[in-house]
TORKOL-339629 format. One record per residue: x, y, z of N, C-alpha, C, CB in turn. Coordinates in steps of 0.02 Angstrom, whole numbers, plus 50000, padded with zeros to 5 digits. Glycine has a CB too. Example, Ala and Ser with C-alpha at 12.3 -4.5 7.8 and 13.67 -1.06 7.14 Angstrom:
[[50660 49716 50390] [50615 49775 50390] [50660 49835 50390] [50565 49776 50452]]
[[50642 49888 50354] [50684 49947 50357] [50645 50002 50394] [50704 49970 50286]]
REM end
This chain:
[[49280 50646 48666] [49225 50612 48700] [49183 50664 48738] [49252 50557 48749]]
[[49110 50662 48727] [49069 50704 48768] [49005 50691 48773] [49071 50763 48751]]
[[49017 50674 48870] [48958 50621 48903] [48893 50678 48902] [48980 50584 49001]]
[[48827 50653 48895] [48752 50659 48910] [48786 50668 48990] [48687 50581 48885]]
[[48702 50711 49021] [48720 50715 49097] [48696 50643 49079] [48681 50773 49164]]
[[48712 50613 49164] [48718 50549 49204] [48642 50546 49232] [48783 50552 49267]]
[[48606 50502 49247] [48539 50496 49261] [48535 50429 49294] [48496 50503 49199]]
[[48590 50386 49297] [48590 50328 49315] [48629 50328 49368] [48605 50286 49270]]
[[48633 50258 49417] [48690 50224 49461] [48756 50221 49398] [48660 50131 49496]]
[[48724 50183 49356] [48772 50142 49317] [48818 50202 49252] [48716 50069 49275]]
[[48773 50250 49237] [48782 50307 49200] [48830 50321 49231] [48735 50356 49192]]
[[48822 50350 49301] [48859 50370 49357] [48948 50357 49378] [48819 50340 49403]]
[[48925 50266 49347] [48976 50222 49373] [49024 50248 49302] [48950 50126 49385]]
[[49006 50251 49257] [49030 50229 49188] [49083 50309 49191] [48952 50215 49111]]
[[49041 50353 49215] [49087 50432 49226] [49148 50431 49228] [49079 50471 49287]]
[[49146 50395 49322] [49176 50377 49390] [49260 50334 49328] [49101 50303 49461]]
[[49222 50290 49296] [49303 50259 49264] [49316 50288 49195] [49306 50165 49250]]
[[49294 50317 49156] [49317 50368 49129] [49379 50408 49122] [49288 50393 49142]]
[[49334 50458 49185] [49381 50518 49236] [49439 50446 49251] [49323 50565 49339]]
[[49448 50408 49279] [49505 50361 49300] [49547 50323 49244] [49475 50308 49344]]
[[49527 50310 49193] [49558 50271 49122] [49585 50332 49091] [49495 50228 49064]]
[[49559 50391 49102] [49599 50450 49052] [49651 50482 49098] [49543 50518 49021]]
[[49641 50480 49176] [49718 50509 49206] [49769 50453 49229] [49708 50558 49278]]
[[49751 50385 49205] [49791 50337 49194] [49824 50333 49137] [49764 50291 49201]]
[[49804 50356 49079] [49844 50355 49038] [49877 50445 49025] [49806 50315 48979]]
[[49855 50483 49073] [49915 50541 49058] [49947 50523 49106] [49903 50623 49058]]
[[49968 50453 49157] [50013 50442 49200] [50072 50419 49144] [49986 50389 49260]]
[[50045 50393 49114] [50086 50341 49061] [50132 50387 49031] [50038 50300 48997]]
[[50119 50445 49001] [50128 50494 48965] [50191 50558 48987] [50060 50516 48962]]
[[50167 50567 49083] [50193 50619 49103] [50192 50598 49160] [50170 50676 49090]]
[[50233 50655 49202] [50236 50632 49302] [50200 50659 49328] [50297 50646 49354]]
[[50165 50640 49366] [50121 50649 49440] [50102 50717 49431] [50166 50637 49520]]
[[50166 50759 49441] [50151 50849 49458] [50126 50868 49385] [50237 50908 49485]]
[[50122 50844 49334] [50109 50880 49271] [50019 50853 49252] [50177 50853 49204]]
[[50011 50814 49295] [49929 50779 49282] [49899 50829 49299] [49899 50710 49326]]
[[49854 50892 49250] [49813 50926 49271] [49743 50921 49267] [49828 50967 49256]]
[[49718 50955 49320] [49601 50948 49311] [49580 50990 49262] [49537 50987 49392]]
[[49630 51029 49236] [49608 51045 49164] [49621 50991 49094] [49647 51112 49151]]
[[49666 50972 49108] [49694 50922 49058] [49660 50855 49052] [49765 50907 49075]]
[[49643 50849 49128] [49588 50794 49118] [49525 50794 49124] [49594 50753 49149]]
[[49491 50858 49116] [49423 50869 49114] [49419 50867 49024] [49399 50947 49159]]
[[49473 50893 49002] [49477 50894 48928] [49477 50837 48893] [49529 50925 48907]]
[[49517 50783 48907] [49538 50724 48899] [49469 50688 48900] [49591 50704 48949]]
[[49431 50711 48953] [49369 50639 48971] [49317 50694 48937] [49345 50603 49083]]
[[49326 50740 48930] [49264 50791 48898] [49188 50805 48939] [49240 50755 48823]]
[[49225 50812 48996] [49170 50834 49049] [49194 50891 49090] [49152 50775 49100]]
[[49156 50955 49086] [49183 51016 49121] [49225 50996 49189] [49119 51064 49141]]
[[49283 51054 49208] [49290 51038 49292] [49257 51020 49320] [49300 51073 49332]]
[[49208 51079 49329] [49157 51080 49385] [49111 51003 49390] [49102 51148 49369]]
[[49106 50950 49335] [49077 50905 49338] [49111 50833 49353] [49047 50913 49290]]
[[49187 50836 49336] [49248 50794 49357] [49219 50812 49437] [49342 50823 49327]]
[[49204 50866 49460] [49226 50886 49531] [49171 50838 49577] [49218 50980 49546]]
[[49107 50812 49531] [49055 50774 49554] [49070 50718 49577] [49011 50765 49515]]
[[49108 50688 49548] [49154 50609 49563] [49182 50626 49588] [49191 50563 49521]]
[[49254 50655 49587] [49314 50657 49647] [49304 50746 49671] [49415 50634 49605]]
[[49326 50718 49700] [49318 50816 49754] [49394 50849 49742] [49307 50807 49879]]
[[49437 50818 49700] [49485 50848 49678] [49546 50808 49639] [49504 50880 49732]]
[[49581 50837 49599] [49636 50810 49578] [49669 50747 49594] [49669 50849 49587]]
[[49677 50753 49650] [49725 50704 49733] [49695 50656 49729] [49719 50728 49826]]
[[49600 50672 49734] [49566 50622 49741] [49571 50550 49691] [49510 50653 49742]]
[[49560 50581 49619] [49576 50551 49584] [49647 50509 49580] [49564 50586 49549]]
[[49688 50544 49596] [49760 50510 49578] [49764 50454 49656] [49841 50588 49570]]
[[49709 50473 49708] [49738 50436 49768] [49712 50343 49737] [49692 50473 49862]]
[[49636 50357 49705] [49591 50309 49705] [49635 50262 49641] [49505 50342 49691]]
[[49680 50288 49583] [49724 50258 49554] [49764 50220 49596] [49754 50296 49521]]
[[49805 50256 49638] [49865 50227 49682] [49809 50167 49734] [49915 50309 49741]]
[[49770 50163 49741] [49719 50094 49784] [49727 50053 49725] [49617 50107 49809]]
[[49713 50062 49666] [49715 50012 49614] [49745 49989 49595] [49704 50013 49578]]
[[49826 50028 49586] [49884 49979 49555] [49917 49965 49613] [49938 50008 49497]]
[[49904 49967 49655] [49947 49938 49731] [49874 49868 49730] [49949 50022 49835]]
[[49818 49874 49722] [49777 49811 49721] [49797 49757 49662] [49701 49832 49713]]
[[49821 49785 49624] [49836 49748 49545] [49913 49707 49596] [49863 49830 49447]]
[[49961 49767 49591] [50023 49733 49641] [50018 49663 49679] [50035 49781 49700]]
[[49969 49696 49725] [49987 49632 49761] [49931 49569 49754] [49995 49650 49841]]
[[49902 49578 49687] [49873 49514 49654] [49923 49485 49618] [49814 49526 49607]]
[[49973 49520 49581] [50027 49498 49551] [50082 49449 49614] [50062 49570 49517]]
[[50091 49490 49675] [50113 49457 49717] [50085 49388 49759] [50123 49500 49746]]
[[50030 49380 49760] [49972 49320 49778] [49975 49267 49734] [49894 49343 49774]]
[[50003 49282 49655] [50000 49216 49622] [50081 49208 49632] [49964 49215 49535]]
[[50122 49247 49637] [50189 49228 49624] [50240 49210 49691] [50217 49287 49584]]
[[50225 49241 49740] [50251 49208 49811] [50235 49140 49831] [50225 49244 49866]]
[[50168 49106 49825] [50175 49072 49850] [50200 49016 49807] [50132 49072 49881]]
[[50243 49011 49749] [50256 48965 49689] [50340 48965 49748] [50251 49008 49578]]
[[50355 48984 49790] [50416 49007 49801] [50418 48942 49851] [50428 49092 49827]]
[[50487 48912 49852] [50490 48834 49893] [50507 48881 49978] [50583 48759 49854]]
[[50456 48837 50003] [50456 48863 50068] [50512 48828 50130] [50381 48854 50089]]
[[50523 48774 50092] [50593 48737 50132] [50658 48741 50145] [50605 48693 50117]]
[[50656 48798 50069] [50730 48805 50053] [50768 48862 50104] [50737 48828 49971]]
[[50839 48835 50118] [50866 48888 50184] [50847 48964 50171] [50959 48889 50193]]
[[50837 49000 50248] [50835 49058 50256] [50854 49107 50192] [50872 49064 50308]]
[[50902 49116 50180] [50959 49168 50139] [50917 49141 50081] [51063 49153 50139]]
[[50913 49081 50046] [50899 49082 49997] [50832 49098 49959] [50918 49041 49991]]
[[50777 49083 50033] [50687 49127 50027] [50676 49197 50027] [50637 49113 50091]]
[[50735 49227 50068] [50753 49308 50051] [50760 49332 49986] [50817 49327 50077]]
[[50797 49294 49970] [50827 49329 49896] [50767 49304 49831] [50925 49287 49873]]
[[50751 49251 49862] [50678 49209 49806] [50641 49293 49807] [50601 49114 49863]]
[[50615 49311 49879] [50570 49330 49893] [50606 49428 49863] [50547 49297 49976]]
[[50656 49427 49869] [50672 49504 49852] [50672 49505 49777] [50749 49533 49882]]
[[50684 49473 49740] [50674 49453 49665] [50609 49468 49637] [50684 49379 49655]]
[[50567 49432 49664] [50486 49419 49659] [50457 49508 49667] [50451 49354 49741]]
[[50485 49525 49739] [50474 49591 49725] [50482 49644 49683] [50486 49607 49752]]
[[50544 49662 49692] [50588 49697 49640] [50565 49681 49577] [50660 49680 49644]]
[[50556 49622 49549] [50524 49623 49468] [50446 49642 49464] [50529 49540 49431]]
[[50417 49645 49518] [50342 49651 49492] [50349 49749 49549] [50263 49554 49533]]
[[50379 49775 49579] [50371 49839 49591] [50412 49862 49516] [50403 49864 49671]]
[[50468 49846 49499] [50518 49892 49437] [50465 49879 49391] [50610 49859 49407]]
[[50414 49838 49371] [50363 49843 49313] [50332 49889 49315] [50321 49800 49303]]
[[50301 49926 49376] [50238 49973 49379] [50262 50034 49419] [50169 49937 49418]]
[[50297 50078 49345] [50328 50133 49355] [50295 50204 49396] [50347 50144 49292]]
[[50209 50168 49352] [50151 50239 49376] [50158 50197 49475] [50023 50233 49315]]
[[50136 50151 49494] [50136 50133 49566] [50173 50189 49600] [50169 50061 49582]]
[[50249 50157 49571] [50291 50188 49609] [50311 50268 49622] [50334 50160 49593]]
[[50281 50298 49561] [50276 50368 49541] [50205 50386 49599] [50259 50378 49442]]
[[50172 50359 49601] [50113 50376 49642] [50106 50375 49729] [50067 50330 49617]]
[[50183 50298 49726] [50187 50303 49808] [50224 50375 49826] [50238 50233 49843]]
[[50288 50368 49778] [50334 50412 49799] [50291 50498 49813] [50397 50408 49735]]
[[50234 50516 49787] [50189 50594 49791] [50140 50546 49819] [50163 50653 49709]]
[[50133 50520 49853] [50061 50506 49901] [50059 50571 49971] [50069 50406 49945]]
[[50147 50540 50012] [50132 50605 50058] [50148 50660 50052] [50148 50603 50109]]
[[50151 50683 49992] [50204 50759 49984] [50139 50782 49952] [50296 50764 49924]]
[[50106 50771 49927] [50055 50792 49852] [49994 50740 49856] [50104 50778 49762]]
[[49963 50679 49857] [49921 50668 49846] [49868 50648 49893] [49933 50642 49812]]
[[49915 50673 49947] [49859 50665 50028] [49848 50745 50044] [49910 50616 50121]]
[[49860 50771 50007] [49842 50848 50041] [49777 50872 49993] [49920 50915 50032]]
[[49758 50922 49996] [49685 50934 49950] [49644 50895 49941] [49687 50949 49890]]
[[49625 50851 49993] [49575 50801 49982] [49541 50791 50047] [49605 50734 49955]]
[[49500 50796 50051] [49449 50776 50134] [49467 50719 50160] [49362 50764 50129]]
[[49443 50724 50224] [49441 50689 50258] [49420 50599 50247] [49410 50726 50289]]
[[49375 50629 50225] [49315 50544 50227] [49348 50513 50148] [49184 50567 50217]]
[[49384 50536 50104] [49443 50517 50073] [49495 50479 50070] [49462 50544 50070]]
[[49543 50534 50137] [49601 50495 50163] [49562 50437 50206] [49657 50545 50212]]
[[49545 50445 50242] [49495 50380 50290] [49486 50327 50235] [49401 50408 50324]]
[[49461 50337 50191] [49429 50260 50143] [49511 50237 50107] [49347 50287 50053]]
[[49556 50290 50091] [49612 50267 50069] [49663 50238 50112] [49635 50311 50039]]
[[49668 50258 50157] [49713 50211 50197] [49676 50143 50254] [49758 50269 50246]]
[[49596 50137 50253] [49574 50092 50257] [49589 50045 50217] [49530 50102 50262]]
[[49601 50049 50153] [49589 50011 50093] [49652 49984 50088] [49565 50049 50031]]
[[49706 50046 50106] [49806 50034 50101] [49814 49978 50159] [49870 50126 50129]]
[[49776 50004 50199] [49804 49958 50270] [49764 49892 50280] [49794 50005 50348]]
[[49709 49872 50216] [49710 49792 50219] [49743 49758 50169] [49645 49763 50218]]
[[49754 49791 50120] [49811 49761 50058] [49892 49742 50076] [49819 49823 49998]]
[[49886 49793 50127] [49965 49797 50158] [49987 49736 50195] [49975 49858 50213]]
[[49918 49711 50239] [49913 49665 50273] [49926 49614 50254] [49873 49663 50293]]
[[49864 49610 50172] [49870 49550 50118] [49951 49518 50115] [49848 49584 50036]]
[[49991 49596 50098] [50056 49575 50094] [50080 49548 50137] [50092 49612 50083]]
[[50060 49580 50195] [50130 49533 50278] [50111 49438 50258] [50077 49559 50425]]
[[50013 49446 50249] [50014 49393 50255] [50067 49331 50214] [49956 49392 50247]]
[[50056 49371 50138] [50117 49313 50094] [50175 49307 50108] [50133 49323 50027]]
[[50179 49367 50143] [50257 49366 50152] [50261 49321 50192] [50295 49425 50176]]
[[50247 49297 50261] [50231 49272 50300] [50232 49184 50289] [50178 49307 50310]]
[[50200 49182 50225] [50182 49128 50194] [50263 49087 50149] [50116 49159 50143]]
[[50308 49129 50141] [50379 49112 50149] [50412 49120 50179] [50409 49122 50124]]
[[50416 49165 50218] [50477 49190 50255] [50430 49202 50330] [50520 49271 50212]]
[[50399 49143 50366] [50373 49133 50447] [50423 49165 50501] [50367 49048 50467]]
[[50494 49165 50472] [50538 49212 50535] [50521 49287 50547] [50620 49216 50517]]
[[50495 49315 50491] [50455 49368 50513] [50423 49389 50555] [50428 49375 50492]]
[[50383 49353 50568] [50325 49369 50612] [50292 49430 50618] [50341 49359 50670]]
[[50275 49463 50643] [50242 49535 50661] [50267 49572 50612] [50259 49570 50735]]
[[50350 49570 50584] [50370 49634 50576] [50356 49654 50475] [50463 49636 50609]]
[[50299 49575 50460] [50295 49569 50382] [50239 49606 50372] [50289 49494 50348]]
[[50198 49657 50427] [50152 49672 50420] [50164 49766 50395] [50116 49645 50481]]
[[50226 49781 50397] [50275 49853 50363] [50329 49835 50319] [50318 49901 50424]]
[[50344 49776 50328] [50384 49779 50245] [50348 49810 50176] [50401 49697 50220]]
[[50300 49761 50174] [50263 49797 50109] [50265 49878 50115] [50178 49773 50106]]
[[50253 49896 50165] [50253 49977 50133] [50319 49996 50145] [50199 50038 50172]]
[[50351 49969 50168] [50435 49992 50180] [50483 49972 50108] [50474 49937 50258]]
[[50452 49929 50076] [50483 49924 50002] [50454 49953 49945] [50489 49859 49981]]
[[50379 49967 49957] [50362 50027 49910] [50366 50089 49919] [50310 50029 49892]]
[[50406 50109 49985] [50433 50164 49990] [50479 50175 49955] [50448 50175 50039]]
[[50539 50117 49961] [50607 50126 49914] [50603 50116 49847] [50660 50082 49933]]
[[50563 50085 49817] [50539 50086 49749] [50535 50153 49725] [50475 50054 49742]]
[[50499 50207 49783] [50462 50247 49761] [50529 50305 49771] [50385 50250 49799]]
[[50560 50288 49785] [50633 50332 49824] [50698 50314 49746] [50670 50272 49936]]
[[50691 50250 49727] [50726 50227 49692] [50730 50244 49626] [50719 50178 49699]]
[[50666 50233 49604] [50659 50237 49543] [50643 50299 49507] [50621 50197 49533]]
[[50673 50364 49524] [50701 50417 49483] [50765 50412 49455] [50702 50471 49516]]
[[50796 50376 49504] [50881 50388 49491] [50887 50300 49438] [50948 50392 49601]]
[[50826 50290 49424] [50844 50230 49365] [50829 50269 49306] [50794 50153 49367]]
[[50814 50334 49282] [50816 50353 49226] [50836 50436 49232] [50751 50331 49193]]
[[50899 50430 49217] [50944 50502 49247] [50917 50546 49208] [51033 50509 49239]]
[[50928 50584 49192] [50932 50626 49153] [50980 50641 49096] [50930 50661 49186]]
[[50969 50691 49022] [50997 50678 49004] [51083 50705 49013] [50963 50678 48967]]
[[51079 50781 49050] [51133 50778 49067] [51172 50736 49135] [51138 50835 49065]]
[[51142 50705 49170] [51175 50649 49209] [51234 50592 49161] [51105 50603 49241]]
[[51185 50579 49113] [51216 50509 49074] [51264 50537 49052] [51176 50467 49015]]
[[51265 50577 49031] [51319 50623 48999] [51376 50628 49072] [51277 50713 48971]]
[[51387 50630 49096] [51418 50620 49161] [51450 50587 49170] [51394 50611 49201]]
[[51395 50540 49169] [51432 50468 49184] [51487 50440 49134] [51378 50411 49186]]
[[51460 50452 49073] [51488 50439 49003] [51555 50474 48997] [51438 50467 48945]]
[[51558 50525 49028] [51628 50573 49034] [51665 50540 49093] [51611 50663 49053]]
[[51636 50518 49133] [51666 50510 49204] [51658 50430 49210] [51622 50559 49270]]
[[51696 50378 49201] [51663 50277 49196] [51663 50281 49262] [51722 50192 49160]]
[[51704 50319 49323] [51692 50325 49396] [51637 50302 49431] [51692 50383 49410]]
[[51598 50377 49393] [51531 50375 49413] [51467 50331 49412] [51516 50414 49393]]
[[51508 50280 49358] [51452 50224 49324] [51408 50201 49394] [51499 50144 49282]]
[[51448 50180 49451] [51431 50140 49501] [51341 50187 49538] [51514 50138 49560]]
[[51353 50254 49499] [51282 50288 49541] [51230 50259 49501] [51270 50382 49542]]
[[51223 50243 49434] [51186 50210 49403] [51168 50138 49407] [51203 50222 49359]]
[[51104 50110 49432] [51101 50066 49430] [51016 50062 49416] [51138 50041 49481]]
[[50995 50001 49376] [50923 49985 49355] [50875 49981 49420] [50921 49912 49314]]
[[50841 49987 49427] [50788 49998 49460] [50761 49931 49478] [50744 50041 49424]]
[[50767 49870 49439] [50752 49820 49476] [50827 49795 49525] [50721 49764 49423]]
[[50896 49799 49484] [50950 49772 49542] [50931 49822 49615] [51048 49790 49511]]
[[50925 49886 49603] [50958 49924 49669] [50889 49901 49712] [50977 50028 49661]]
[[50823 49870 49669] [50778 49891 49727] [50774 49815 49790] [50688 49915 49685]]
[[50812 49758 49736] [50801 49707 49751] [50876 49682 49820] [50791 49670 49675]]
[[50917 49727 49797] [50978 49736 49843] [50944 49767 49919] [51039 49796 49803]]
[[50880 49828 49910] [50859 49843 49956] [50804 49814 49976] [50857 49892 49953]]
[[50768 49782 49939] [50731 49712 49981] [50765 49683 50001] [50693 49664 49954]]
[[50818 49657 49990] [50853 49598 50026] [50866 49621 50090] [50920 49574 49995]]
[[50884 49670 50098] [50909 49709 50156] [50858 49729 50214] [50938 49772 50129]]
[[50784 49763 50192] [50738 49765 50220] [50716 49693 50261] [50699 49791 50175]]
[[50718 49636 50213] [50698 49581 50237] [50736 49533 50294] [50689 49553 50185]]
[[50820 49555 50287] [50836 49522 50336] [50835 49582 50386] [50898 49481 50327]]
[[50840 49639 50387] [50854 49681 50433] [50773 49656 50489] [50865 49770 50393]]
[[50716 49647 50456] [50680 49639 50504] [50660 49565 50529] [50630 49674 50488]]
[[50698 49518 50529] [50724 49463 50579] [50687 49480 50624] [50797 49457 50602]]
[[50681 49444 50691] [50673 49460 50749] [50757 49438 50774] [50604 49422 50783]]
[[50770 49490 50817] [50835 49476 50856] [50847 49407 50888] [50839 49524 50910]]
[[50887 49375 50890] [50888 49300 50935] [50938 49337 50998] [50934 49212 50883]]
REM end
């Protein structure tokens, strides 16, 4: 693919998702640290120096992904929480509600690949007026979340307004050790011991929602 210069808003716009549809799909492909601005200037067939017109760097790009599938997320979460019976005892809206999670974070492997290098790697090399629009953007979606959460589980109160990022932390913590390596399996396979370190990425994450969710109760 190889764009005409841009002369338009909309020319402009059409760049802007491009550059974003082609390092979305080398997310698909490869991890976080291997997404390069050479690889994807190649990919979208527009020099560096002209990728560099839209995003002001690498980070940039990969941050404005991570706004999108955390926006996709918790649209997935907006139709599916509130289907959840709001009457039913305590223990049992937890576990509704850690389920609900855990299956729609263990689906969106790039998310969680993206939370887990947000602060190590994809908040660094990027300006200011960047991070500012990105965690403007994190910290009303986040909200979105307290709100649903909220919307089942009212014993919350205040504290549903950091779960959401406190379970896509562990998603993002979790879900390496759901696809070992190949000499790990081999390990395990030698050793049935060890089986117990292995576990899927939706049980372990939903064991740690559950946990997140009652841990933040308010004390009686």
């Amino acid at each position: 693919m190889t764009f005409q210069r841009a002369r338009t808003e909309e020319q402009r716009e059409a760049r802007r998702q491009a550059i974003l549809e082609a390092a979305a799909a080398m997310l698909e492909e490869m991890p976080v640290a291997d997404v390069s601005l050479n690889e994807l200037s190649r990919r979208v067939g527009l020099a560096k120096s002209n990728v560099l017109r839209y995003f002001d760097s690498r980070e940039g790009v990969l941050l404005e992904l991570l706004t999108s599938a955390t926006r996709e997320w918790v649209g997935e979460l907006s139709r599916a929480l509130p289907a959840l019976d709001p009457a039913a005892p305590l223990p049992s809206r937890a576990e509704q509600v850690a389920d609900v999670v855990a299956r729609t974070l263990s689906a969106r492997r790039v998310l969680c690949d993206l939370v887990g290098a947000q602060g190590s790697v994809l908040e660094h090399n990027v300006t200011v007026d960047v991070v500012r629009h990105h965690k403007h953007v994190a910290h009303r979606l986040l909200a979105e979340v307290g709100e649903l959460l909220r919307g089942v589980l009212p014993e919350l109160g205040a504290s549903a307004d950091v779960v959401g990022f406190q379970v896509a932390v562990f998603a993002a913590a979790l879900a390496p050790y759901s696809s070992p390596s190949a000499a790990v399996l081999a390990a395990y396979a030698a050793d049935p011991g060890l089986a117990a370190l292995h576990q899927e990425l939706p049980d372990s994450l939903r064991q740690a929602v559950r946990t997140v969710l009652l841990g933040a109760l308010p004390r009686t």
